[in-house]
N, CA, C and O atoms as a GROMACS GRO file, in nm:
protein
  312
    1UNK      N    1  -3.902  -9.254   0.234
    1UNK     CA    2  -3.947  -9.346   0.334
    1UNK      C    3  -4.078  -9.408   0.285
    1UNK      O    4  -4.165  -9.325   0.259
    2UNK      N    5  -4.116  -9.557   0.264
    2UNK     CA    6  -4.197  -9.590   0.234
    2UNK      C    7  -4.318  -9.605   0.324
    2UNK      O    8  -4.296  -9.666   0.429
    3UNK      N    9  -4.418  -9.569   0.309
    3UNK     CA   10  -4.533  -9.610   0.388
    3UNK      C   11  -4.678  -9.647   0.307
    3UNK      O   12  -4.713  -9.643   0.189
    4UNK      N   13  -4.737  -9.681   0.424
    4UNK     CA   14  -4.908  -9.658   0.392
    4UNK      C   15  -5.014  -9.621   0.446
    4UNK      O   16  -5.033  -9.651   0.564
    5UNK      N   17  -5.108  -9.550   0.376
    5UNK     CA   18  -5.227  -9.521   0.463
    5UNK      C   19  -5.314  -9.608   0.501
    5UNK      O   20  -5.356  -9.676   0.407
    6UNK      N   21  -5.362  -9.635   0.611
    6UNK     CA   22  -5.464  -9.724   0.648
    6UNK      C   23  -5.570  -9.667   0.712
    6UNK      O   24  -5.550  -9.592   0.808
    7UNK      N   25  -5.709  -9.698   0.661
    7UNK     CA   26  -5.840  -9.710   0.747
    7UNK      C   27  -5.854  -9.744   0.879
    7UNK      O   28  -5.757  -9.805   0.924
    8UNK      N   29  -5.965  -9.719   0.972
    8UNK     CA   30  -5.983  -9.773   1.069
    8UNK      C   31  -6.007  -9.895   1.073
    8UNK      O   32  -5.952  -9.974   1.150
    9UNK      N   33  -6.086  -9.922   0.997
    9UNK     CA   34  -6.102 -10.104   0.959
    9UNK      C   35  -5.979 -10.181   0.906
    9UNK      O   36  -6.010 -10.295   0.869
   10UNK      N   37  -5.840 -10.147   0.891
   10UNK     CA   38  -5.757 -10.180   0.811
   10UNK      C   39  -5.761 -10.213   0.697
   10UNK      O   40  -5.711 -10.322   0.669
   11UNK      N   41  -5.822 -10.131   0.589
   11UNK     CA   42  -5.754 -10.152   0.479
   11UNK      C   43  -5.671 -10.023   0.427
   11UNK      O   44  -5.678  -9.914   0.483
   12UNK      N   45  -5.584 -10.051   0.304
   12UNK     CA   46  -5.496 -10.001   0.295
   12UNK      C   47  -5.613  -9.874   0.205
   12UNK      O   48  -5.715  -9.907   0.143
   13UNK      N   49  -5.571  -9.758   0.219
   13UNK     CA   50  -5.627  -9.652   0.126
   13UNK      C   51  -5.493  -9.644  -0.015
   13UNK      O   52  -5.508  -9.642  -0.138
   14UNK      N   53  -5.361  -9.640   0.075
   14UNK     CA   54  -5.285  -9.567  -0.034
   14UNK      C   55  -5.148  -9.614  -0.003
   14UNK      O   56  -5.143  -9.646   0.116
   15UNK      N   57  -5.028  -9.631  -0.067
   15UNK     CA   58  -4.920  -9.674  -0.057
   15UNK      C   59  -4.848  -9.583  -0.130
   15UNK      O   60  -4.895  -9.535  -0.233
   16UNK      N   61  -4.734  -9.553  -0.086
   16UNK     CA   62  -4.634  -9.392  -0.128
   16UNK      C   63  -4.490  -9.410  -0.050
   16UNK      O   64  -4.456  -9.505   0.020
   17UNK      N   65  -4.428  -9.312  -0.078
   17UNK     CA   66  -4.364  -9.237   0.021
   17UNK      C   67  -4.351  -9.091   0.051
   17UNK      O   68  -4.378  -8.995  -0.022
   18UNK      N   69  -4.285  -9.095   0.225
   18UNK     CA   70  -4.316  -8.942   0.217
   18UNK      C   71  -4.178  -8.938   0.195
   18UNK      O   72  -4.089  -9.024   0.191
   19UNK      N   73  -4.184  -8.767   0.174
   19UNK     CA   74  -4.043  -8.702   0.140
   19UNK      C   75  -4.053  -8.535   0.139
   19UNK      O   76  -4.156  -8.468   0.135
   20UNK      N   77  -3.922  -8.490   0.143
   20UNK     CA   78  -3.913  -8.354   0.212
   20UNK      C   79  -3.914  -8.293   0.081
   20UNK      O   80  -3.878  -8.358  -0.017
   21UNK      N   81  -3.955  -8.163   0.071
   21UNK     CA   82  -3.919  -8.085  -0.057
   21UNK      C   83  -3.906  -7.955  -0.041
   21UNK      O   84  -3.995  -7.907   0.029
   22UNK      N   85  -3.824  -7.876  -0.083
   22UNK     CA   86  -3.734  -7.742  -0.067
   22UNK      C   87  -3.900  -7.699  -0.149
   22UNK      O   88  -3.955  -7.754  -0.245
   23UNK      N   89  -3.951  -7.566  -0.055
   23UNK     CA   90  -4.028  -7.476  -0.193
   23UNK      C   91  -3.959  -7.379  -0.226
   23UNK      O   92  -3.836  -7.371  -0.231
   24UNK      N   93  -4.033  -7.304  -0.249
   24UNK     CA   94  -3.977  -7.184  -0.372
   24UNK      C   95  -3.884  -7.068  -0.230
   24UNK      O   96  -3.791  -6.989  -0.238
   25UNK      N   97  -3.948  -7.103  -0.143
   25UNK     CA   98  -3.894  -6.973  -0.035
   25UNK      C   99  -3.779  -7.062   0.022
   25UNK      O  100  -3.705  -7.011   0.105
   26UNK      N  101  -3.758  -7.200  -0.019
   26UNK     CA  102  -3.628  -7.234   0.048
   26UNK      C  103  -3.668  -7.326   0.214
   26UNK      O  104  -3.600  -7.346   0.315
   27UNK      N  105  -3.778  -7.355   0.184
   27UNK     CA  106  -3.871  -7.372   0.353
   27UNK      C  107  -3.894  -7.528   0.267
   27UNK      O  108  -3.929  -7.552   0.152
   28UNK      N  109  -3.845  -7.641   0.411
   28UNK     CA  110  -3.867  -7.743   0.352
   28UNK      C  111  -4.041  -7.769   0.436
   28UNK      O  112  -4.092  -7.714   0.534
   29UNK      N  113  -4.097  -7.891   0.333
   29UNK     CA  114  -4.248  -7.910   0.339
   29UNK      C  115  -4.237  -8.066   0.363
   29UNK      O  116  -4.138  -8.131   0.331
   30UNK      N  117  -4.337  -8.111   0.416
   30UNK     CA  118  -4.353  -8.282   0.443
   30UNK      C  119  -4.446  -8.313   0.323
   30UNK      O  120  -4.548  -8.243   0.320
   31UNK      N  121  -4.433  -8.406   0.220
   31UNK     CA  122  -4.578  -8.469   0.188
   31UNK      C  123  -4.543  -8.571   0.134
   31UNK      O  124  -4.436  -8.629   0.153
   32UNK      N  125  -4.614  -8.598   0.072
   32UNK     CA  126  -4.675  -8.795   0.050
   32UNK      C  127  -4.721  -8.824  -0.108
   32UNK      O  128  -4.834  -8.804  -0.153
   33UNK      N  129  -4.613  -8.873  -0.178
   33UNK     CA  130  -4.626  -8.916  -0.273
   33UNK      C  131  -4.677  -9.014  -0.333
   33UNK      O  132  -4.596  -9.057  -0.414
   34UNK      N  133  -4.773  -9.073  -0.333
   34UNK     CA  134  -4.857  -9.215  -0.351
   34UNK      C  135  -4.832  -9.314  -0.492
   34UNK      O  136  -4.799  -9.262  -0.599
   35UNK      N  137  -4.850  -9.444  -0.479
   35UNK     CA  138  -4.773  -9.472  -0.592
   35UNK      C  139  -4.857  -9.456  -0.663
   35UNK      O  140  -4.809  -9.539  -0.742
   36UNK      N  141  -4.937  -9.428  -0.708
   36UNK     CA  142  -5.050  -9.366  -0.825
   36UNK      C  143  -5.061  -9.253  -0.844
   36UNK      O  144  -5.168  -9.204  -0.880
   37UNK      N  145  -4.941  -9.175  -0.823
   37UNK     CA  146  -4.865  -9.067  -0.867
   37UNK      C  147  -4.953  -8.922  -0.791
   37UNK      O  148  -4.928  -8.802  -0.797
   38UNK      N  149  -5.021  -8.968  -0.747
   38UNK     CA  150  -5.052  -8.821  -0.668
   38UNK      C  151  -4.985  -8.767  -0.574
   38UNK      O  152  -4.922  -8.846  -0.504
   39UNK      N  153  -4.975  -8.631  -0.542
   39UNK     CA  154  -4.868  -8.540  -0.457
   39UNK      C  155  -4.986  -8.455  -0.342
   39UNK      O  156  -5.051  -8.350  -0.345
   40UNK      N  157  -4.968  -8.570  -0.245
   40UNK     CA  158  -5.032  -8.493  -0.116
   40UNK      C  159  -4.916  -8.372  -0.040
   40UNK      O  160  -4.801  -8.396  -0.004
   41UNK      N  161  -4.979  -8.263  -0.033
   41UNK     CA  162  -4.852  -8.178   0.030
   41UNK      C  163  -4.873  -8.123   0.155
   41UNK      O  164  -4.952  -8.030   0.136
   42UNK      N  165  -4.846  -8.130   0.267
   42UNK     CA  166  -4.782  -8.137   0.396
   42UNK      C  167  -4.798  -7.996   0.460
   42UNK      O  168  -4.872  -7.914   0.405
   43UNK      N  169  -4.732  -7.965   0.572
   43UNK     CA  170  -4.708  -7.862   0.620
   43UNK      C  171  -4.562  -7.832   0.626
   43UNK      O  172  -4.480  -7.906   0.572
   44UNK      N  173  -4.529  -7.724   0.692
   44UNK     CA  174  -4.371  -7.685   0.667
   44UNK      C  175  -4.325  -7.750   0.803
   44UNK      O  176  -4.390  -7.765   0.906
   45UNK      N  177  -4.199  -7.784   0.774
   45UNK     CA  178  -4.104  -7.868   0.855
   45UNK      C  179  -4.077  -7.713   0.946
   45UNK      O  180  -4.062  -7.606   0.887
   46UNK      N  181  -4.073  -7.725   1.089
   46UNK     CA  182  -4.021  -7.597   1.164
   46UNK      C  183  -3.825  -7.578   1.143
   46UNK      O  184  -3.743  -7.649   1.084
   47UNK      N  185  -3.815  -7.496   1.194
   47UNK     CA  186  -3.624  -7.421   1.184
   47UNK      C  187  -3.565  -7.559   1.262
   47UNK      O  188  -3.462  -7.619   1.232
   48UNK      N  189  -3.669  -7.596   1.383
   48UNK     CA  190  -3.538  -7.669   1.488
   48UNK      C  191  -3.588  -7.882   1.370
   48UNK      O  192  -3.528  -7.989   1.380
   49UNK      N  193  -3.666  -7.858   1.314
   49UNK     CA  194  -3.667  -8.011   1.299
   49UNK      C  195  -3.814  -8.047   1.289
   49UNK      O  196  -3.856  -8.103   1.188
   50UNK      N  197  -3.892  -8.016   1.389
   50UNK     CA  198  -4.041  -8.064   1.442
   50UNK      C  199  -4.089  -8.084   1.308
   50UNK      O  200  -4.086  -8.010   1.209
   51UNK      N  201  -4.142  -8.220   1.329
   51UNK     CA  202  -4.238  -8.197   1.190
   51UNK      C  203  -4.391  -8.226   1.238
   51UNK      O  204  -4.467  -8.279   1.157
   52UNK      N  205  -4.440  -8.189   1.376
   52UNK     CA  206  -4.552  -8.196   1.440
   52UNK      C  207  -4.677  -8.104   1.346
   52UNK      O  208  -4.798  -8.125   1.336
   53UNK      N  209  -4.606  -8.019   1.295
   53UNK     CA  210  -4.727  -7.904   1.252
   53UNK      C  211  -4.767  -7.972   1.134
   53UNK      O  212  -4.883  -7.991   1.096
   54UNK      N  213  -4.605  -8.024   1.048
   54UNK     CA  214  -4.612  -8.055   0.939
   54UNK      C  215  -4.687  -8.172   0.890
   54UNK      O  216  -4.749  -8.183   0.784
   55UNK      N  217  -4.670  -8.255   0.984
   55UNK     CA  218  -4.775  -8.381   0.970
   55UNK      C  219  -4.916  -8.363   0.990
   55UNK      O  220  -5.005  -8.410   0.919
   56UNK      N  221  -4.932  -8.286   1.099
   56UNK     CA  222  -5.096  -8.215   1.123
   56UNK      C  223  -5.146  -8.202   0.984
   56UNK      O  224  -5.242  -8.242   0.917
   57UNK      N  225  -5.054  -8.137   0.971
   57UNK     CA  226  -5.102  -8.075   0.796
   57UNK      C  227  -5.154  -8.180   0.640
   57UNK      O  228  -5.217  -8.170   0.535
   58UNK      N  229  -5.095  -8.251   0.699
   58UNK     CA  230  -5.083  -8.336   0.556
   58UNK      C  231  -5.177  -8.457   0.583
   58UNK      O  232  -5.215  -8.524   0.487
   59UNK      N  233  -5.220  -8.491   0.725
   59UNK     CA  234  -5.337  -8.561   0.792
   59UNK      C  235  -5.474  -8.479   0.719
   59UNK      O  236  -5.545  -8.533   0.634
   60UNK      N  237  -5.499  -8.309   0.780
   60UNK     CA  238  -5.576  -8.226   0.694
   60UNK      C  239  -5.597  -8.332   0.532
   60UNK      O  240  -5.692  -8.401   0.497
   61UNK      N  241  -5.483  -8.307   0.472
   61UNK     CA  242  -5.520  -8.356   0.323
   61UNK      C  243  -5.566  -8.475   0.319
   61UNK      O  244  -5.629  -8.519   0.223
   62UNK      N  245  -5.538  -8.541   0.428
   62UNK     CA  246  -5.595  -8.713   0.399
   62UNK      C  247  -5.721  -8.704   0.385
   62UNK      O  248  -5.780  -8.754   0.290
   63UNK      N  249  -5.786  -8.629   0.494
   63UNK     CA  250  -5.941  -8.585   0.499
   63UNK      C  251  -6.007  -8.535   0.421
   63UNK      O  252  -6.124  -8.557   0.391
   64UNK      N  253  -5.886  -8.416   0.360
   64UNK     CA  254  -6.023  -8.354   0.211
   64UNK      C  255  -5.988  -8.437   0.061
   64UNK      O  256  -6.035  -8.394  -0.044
   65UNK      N  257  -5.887  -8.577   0.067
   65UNK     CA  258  -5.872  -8.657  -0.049
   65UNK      C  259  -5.957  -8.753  -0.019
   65UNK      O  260  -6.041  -8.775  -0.106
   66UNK      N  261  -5.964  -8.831   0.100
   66UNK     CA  262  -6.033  -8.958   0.113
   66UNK      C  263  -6.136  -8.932   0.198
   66UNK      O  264  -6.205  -9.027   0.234
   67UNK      N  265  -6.162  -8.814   0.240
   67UNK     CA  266  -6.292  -8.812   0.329
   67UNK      C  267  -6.298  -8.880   0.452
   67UNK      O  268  -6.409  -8.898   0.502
   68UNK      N  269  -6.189  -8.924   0.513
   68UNK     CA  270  -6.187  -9.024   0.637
   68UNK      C  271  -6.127  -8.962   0.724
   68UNK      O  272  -6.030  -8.892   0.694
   69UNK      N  273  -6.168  -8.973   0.847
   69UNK     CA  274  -6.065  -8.956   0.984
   69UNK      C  275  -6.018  -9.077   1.080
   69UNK      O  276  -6.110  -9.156   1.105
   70UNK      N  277  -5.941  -9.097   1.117
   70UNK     CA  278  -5.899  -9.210   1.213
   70UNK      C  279  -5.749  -9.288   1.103
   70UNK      O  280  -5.699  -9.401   1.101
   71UNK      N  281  -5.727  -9.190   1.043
   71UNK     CA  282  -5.636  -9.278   0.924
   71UNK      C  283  -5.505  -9.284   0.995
   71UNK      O  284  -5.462  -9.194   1.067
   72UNK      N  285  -5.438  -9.414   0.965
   72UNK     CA  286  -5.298  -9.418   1.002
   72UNK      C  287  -5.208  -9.448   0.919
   72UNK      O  288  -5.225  -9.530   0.829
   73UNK      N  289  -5.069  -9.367   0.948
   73UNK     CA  290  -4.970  -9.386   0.840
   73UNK      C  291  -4.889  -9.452   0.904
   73UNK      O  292  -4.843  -9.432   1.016
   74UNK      N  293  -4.861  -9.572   0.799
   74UNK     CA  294  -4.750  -9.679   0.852
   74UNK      C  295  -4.630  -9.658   0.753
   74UNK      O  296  -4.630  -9.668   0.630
   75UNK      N  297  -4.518  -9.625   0.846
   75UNK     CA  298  -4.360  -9.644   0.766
   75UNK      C  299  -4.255  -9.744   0.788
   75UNK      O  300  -4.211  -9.790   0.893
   76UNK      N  301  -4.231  -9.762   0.692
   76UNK     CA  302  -4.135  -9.866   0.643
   76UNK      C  303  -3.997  -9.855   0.675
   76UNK      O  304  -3.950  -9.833   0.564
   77UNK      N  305  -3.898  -9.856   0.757
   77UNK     CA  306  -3.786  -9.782   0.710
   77UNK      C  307  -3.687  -9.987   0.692
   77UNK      O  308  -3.703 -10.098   0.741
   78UNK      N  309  -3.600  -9.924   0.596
   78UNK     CA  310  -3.526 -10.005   0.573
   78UNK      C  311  -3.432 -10.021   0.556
   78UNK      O  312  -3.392 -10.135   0.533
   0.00000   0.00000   0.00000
């Protein structure tokens, strides 16, 4: 799914997509692949679907990569 991160002021921080990934225990994870090849990684997707925790999580990383809060992720679907 394509998206982007945006500032409060709107500009763009980062352009990626997110995507699910099996880890090692078989537990799928949310994160955000940016097209400048960095791998932001997420929280775990819950049993029924929720990916509430999982996004919490990967917001966390926006903060300790870009130092910002108020960031929004915009998706693309197509």
């Amino acid at each position: 799914m394509r998206c982007a991160i945006v500032s409060r002021a709107g500009q763009v921080i980062a352009n990626g997509h997110l995507v699910l990934h099996k880890d090692e225990n078989g537990e799928w994870r949310l994160d955000l692949e940016t097209d400048g090849g960095r791998l932001l990684q997420g929280g775990l997707v819950d049993a029924n679907g929720d990916l509430s925790m999982a996004s919490q999580m990967l917001f966390r990383q926006f903060f300790a990569v870009w130092g910002m809060s108020d960031l929004t992720l915009t998706v693309v679907v197509r």
